[in-house]
C-alpha positions in Angstrom: 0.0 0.0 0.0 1.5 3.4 -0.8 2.8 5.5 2.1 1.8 2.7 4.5 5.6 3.0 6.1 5.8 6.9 6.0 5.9 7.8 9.1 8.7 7.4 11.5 8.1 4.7 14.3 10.2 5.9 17.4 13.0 4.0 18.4 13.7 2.0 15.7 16.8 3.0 12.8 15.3 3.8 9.0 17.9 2.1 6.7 17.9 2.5 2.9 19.2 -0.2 1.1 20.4 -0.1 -2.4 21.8 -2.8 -3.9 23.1 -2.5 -7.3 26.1 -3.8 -9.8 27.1 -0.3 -10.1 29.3 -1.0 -13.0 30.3 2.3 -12.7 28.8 4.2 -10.2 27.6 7.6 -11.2 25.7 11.2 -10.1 22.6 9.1 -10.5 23.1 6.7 -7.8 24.2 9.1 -5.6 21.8 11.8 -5.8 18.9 8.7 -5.8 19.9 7.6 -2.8 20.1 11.0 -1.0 16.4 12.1 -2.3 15.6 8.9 -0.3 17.2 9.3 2.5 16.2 12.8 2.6 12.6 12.1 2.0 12.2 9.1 4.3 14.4 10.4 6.8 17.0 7.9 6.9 19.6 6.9 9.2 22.2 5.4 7.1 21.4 4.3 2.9 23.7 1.3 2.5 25.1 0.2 -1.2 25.0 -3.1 -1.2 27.6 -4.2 -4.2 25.9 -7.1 -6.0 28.6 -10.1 -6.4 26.4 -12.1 -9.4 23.9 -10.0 -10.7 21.9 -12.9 -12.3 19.5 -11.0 -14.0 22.0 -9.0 -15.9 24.8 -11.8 -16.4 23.1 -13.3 -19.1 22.8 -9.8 -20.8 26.2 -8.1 -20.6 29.9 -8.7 -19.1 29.7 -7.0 -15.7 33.1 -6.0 -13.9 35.0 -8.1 -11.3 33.4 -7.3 -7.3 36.4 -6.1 -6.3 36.6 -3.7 -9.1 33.1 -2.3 -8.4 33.4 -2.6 -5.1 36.3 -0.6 -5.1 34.4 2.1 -7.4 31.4 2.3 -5.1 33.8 2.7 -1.9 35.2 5.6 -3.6 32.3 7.2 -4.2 30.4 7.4 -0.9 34.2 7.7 0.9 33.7 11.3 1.8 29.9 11.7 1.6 27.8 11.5 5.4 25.2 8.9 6.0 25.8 6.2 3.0 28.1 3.1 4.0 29.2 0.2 1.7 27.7 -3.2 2.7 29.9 -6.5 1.1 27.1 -8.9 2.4 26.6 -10.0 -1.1 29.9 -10.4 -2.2 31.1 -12.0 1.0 28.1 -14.3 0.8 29.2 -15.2 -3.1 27.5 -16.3 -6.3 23.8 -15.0 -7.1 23.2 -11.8 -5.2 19.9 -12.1 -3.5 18.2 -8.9 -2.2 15.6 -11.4 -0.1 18.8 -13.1 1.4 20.6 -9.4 2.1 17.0 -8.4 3.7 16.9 -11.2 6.0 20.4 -10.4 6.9 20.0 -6.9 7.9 16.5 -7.4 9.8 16.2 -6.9 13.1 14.2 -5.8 15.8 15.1 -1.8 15.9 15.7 -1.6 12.4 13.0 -0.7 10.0 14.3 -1.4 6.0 13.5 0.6 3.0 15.0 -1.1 -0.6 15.5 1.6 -2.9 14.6 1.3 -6.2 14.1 3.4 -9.7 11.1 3.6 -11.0 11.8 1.3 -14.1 12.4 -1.8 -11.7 9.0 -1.0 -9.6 6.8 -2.8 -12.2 9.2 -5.6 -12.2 9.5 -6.9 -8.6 6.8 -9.6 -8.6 9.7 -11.2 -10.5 12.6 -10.9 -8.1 13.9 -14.0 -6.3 11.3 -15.1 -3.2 9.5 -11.7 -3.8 7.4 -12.3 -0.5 10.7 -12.3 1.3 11.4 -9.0 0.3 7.9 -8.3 0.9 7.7 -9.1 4.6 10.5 -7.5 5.4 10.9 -4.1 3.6 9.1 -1.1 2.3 9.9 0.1 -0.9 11.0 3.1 -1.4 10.6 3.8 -5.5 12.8 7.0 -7.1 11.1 8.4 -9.9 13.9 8.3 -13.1 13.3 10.3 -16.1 12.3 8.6 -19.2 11.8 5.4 -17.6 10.1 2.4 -19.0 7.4 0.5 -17.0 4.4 2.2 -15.0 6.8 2.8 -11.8 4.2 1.7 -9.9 4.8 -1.9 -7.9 2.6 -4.6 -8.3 -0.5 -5.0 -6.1 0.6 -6.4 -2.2 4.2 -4.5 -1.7 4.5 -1.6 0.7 5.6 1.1 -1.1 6.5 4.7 -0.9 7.3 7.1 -4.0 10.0 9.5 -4.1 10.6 12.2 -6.2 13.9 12.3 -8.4 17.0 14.4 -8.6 15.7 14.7 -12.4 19.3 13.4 -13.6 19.3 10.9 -16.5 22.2 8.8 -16.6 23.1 5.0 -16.9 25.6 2.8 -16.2 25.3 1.2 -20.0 25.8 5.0 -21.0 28.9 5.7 -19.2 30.7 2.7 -19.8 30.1 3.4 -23.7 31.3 6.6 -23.7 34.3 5.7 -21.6 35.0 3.4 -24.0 34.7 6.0 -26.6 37.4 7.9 -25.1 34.7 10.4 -23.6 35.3 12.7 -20.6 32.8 12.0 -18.2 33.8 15.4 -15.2 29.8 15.6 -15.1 28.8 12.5 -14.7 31.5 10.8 -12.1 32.3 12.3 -9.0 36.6 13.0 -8.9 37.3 9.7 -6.5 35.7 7.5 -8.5 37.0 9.0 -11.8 40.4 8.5 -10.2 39.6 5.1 -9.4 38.8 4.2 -13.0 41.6 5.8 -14.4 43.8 3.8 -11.9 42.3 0.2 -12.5 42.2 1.1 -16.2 38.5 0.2 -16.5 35.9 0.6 -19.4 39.3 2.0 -21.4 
């Protein structure tokens, strides 16, 4: 039900998870997860590094963990109340968002997944969706131009949040990398660095 989750519940931490393969990580991501923590007032937003992103393996070549995981500590290092969370790649092969849920439940803490807009539509088919269910709301990001009614399915708690309005992907930047591109805009300085130094996407 939308908004069901709103409103604060005293005592207990509000974390925002976001899990992603962040293959890189860019503006987007970043200024997503702070109009949900902002919005839901949020404790800590933690970026939870896929290890095996199995709905995207089949698609495209993703990047090593460690290289991402890298790229995603660099970009959070100097920015207050977003931590990096390994439980995925420490756990190993598919990531599982209902497995990283269970994980991080817990008495005090209330859990908000974070999502775009053009994955709301899709969460029916997610791994042991009433897992995910049961333990989180969700908190959906609007994204410009996305596809997909951005609206979840009927049964999941869900809360919407507006959007920094800032369209970029992952797909894109990696492309124009590629290309030879600079990307200043679109990749904060740490994480440009970071690329640069691994020799990524080049």
């Amino acid at each position: 039900m939308e908004g069901s989750s709103a409103a604060a519940r005293p005592g207990l931490e509000r974390l925002g998870v976001f899990g992603g393969t962040f293959d890189p990580p860019h503006i987007g991501h970043l200024a997503a997860a702070e109009a949900a923590r902002w919005a839901l007032g949020l404790d800590t937003v933690y970026f939870v590094v896929a290890n095996r992103p199995w709905q995207k393996v089949v698609e495209q070549p993703v990047s090593p963990a460690a290289d991402r995981l890298a790229l995603v500590r660099a970009a959070v290092s100097n920015l207050d109340g977003f931590e990096v969370s390994t439980l995925e790649i420490d756990r190993g092969g598919d990531s599982s968002t209902a497995e990283t849920l269970t994980t991080l439940a817990g008495e005090a803490r209330e859990l908000f997944l974070i999502v775009g807009s053009d994955l709301a539509d899709s969460l029916d088919t997610w791994r042991r969706p009433e897992v995910i269910r049961s333990l989180a709301t969700v908190a959906v990001v609007a994204r410009l131009g996305a596809d997909g009614s951005g609206v979840p399915p009927p049964g999941w708690r869900w809360i919407p949040v507006e959007g920094p309005g800032i369209e970029v992907s992952s797909t894109h930047v990696r492309r124009w990398l590629s290309e030879g591109h600079p990307l200043g805009s679109v990749l904060s300085q740490p994480v440009a660095a970071e690329i640069e130094r691994r020799g990524l996407y080049r």
